[in-house]
C-alpha positions in Angstrom: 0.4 -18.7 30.0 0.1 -15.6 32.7 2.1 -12.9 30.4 0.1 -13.5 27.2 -1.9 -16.2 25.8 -1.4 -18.2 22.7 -4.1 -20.5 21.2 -2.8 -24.7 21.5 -2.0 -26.2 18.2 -3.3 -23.3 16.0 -5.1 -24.5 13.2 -3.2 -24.5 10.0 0.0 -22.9 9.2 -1.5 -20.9 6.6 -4.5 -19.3 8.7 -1.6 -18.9 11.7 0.7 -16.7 9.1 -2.2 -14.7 8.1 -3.5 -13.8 11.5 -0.3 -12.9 12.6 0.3 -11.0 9.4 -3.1 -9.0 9.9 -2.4 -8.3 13.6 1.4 -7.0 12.0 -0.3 -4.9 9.5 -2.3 -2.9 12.1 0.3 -2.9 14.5 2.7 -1.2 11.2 -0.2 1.5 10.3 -1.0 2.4 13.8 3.0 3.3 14.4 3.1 4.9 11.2 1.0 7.6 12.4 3.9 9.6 14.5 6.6 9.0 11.2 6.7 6.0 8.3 10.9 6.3 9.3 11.7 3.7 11.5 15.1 5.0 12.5 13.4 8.2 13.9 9.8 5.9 15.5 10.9 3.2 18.1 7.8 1.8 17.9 7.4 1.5 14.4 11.1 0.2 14.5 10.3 -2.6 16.3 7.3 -4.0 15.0 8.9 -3.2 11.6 11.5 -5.9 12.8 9.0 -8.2 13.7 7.2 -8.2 10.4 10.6 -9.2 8.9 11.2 -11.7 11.0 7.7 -13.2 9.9 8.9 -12.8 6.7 5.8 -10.0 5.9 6.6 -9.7 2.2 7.5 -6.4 1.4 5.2 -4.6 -0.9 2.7 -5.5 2.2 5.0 -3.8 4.6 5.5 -1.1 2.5 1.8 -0.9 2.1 1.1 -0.8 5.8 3.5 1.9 5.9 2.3 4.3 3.6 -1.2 3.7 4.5 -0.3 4.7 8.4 1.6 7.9 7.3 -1.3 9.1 5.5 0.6 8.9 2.6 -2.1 7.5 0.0 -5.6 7.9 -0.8 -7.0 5.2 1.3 -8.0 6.6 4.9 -7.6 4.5 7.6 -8.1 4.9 11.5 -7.8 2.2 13.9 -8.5 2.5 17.9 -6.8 0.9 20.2 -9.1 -0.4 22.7 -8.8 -2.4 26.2 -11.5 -4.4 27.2 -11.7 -6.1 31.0 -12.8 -9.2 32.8 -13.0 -12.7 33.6 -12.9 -16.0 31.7 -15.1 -18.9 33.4 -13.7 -19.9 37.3 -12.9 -16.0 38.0 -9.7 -16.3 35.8 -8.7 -12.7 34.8 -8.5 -11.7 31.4 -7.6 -8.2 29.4 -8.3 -8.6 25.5 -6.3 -5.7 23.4 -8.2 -5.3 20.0 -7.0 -2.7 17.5 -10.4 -1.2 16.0 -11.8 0.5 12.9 -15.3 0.4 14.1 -15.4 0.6 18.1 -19.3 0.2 17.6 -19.0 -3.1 16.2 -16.5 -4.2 18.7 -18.1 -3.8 21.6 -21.3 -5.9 21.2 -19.1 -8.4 19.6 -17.2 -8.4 22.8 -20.0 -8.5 24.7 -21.3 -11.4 23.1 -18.0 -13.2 23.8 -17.8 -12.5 27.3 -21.3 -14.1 27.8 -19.9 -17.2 28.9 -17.4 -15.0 31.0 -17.6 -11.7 32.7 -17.5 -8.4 31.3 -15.9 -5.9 33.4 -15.4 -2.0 33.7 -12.6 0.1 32.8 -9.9 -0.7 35.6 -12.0 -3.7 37.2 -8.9 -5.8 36.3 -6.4 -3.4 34.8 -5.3 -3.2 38.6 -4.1 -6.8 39.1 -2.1 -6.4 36.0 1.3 -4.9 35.7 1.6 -3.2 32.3 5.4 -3.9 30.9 8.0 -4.3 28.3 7.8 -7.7 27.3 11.2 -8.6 24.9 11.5 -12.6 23.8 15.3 -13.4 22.6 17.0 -16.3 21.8 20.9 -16.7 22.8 23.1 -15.8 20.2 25.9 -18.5 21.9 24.6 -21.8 23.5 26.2 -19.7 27.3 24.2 -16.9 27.4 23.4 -16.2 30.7 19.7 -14.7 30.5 20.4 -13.7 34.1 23.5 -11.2 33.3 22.0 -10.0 30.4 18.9 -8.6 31.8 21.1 -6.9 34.5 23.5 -5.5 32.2 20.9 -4.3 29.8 18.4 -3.1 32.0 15.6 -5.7 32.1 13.4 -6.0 35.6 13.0 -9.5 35.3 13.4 -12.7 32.9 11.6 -15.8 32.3 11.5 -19.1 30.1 9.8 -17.5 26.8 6.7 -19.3 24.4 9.5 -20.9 22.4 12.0 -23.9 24.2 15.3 -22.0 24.8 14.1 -18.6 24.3 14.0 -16.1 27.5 11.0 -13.1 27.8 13.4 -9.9 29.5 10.6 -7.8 31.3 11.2 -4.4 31.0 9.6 -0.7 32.2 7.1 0.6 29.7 9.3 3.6 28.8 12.9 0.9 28.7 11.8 -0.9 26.1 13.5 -0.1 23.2 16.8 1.1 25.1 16.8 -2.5 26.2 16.1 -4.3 23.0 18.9 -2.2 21.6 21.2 -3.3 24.3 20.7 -7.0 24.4 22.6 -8.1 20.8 25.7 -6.8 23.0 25.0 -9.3 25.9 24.3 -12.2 23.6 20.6 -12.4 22.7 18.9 -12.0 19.6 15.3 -10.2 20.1 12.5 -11.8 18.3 9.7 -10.1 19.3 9.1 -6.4 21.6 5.9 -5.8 22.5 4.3 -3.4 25.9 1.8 -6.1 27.6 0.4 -7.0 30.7 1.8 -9.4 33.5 -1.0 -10.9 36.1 0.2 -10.1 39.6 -1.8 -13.3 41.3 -2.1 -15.5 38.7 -4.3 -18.6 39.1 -2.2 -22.0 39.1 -4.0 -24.2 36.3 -3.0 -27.0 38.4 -6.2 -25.3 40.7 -8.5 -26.0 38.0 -10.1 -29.7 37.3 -9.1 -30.6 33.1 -13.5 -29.8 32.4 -13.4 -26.3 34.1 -9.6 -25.2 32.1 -11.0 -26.5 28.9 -14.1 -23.7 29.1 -11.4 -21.5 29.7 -9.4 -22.7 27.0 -12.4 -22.4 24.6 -13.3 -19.0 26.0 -10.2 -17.6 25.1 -9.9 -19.4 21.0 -13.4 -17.8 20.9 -12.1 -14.5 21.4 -8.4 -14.9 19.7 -10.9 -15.7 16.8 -12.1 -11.9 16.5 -10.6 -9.9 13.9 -10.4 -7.1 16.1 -8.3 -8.8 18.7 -4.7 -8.2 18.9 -3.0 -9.3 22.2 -5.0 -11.8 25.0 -3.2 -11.6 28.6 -4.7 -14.1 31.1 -3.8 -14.5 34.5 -3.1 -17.9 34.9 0.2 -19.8 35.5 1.3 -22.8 34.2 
């Protein structure tokens, strides 16, 4: 849970494919901005890739594509904004949202954080480390996750979100060299993202079942937000 939070048991399949779609779609425009050609954008390769692997239908990548280039009528700006703080029992929190109206963000934020604590620019920022975060699955059952992030560069590896996947932490700036270099050392990538890993995460085990569950429903209340693209809690286990 420490790297990057995902709601339990999300609510239907259906509303689960179309939030990820959305978050997809904004992440597709906002790369579009420095070149709709994925083999000259890195960053627009890889969440390309992503939106394929969520089987994105096509006209609505192609769509999030050309709107991002500039290359139809429809203008459309989104702002990539960082907001800081706690959940409930001093549990930190950073909440990425990708905007098209800053001005209604932030008092929605605001209001979310109520049962929380909004912080200042940096007021958490510095107990995070911001990385490459890369989840693969083995190609072959003996993969060694170990090898692979050595020979391709990773920092670090852990168990990933799904059972027998691995998350290869990389440097901000390594994380497409190392996505690229991982097929040869037996993993498949399924997702690349930059994120932020908690330094001194809180063990969950710390927290009575009453006082994790507000922090549980703090966090679906803000995963609910349109705006909201990434949550990263720092909390282990």
């Amino acid at each position: 849970m420490g790297a990057q939070w995902k709601a339990k048991g999300k609510d239907l399949a259906a509303n689960a494919r179309g939030r990820i779609f959305g978050k997809l779609v904004k992440e597709i425009m906002v790369a579009a901005r420095n070149g709709a050609d994925p083999a000259m954008n890195p960053r627009l390769r890889l969440v390309v890739e992503q939106a394929r692997k969520a089987s994105m239908p096509k006209d609505t990548l192609d769509r999030a594509l050309k709107k991002g280039a500039g290359l139809t009528d429809e203008v459309v700006h989104f702002e990539h904004v960082l907001y800081e703080g706690f959940a409930p029992h001093q549990v930190a929190v950073m909440v990425e949202c990708l905007t098209d109206n800053v001005k209604r963000t932030a008092p929605e934020m605001r209001v979310l954080f109520r049962k929380g604590q909004l912080g200042t620019s940096g007021s958490v920022a510095w107990d995070f480390d911001h990385v490459g975060m890369i989840e693969a699955a083995p190609i072959n059952p003996g993969a060694d996750p170990e090898l692979a992030a050595i020979e391709a560069g990773a920092q670090d590896f852990e168990p990933g979100e799904e059972e027998g996947t691995t998350l290869f932490l990389t440097d901000h700036a390594d994380l497409d060299l190392v996505c690229r270099a991982l097929p040869a050392q037996g993993f498949n990538v399924l997702s690349a993202k930059l994120g932020y890993k908690p330094k001194n995460p809180v063990d969950s085990a710390s927290l009575s079942p009453s006082d994790l569950a507000e922090v549980e429903a703090f966090l679906a209340a803000i995963d609910a937000n349109e705006d909201v693209q990434e949550i990263y809690v720092a909390l282990a286990g």
